[in-house]
C-alpha positions, 0 to 999 in steps of 0.5 A, spaced: 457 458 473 451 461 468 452 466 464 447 470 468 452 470 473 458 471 470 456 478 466 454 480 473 446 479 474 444 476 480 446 469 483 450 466 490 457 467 488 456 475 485 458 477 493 465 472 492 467 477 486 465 483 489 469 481 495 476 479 490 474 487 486 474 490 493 482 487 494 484 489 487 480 497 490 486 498 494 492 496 490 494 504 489 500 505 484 505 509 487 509 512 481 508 512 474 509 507 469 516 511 465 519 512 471 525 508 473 522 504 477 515 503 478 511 501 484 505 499 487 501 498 494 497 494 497 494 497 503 491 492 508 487 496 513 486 491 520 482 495 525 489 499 529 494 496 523 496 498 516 500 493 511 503 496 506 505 491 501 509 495 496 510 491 489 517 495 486 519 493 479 526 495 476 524 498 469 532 500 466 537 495 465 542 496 470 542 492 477 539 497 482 543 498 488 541 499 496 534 501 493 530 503 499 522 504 501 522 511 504 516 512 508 513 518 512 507 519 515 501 525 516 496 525 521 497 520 527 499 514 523 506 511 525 511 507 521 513 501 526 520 499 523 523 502 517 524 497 511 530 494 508 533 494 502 534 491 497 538 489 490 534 489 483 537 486 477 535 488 471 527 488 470 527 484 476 521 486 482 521 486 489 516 486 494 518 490 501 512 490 507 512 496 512 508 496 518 503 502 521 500 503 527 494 508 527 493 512 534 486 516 532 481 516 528 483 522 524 485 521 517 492 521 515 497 520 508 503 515 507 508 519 503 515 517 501 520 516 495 524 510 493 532 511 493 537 507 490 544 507 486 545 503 480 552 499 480 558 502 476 555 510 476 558 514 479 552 519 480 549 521 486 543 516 489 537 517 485 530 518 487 523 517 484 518 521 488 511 516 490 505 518 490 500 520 495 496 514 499 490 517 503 488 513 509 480 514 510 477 513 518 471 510 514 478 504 512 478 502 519 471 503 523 467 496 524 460 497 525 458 494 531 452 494 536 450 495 542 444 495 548 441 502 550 444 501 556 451 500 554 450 506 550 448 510 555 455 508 560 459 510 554 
């Protein structure tokens, strides 16, 4: 690689890095970095499904207890099947992925929070609010063509 390329000029694989920066735009952090327990997603938009690959971190020193992803949707969006729960150790991390139909073409937002119990406490569940993730019709509208005629029949 020259060194035209790699400080951004133009050349052949400058697309192959803007294609791997397009990745990285859709990772969206979910909480805050002091919260207990940080997360973030990836959202995977494929025509009329959505992936949300959730990275969540355990920040604290205890082992974090049934944590669970606990997704809701605006819009017409639809959570296929709930995620499962898992156990963190200390500073331990999990991936959990939860799948999303789309059945329109409006916009729509995920929101939700991650509920978990530490072992040994006696408190009640705790819980960390997420931000909000807003889905964009423009995420999962492909161009295409098509003859006058066909334009004409739709």
């Amino acid at each position: 690689m020259s060194l035209l390329q790699a400080t951004g000029g133009t050349g052949g694989s400058v697309q192959q890095q803007d294609k791997g920066s397009s990745k990285l735009n859709k990772v969206v952090q979910l909480t805050g970095f002091s919260d207990p327990v940080y997360a973030e997603a990836y959202v995977n938009v494929n025509q009329y499904d959505i992936v949300f690959d959730v990275l969540v971190v355990n920040q604290t020193s205890d082992t974090l207890q049934g944590l669970s992803l606990e997704l809701a949707t605006l819009g017409d969006l639809r959570l296929v099947e709930r995620p499962s729960t898992v156990t963190l150790g200390p500073h331990d991390f999990a991936n959990i992925k939860a799948s999303i139909k789309v059945s329109s073409t409006e916009n729509g937002i995920i929101f939700g929070n991650i509920v978990y119990d530490i072992v040994g406490s006696t408190s009640d569940r705790n819980c960390v609010i997420l931000n909000n993730v807003h889905i964009d019709i423009m995420d999962y509208i492909q161009p295409a063509t098509c003859t006058d005629s066909e334009f004409r029949k739709m």
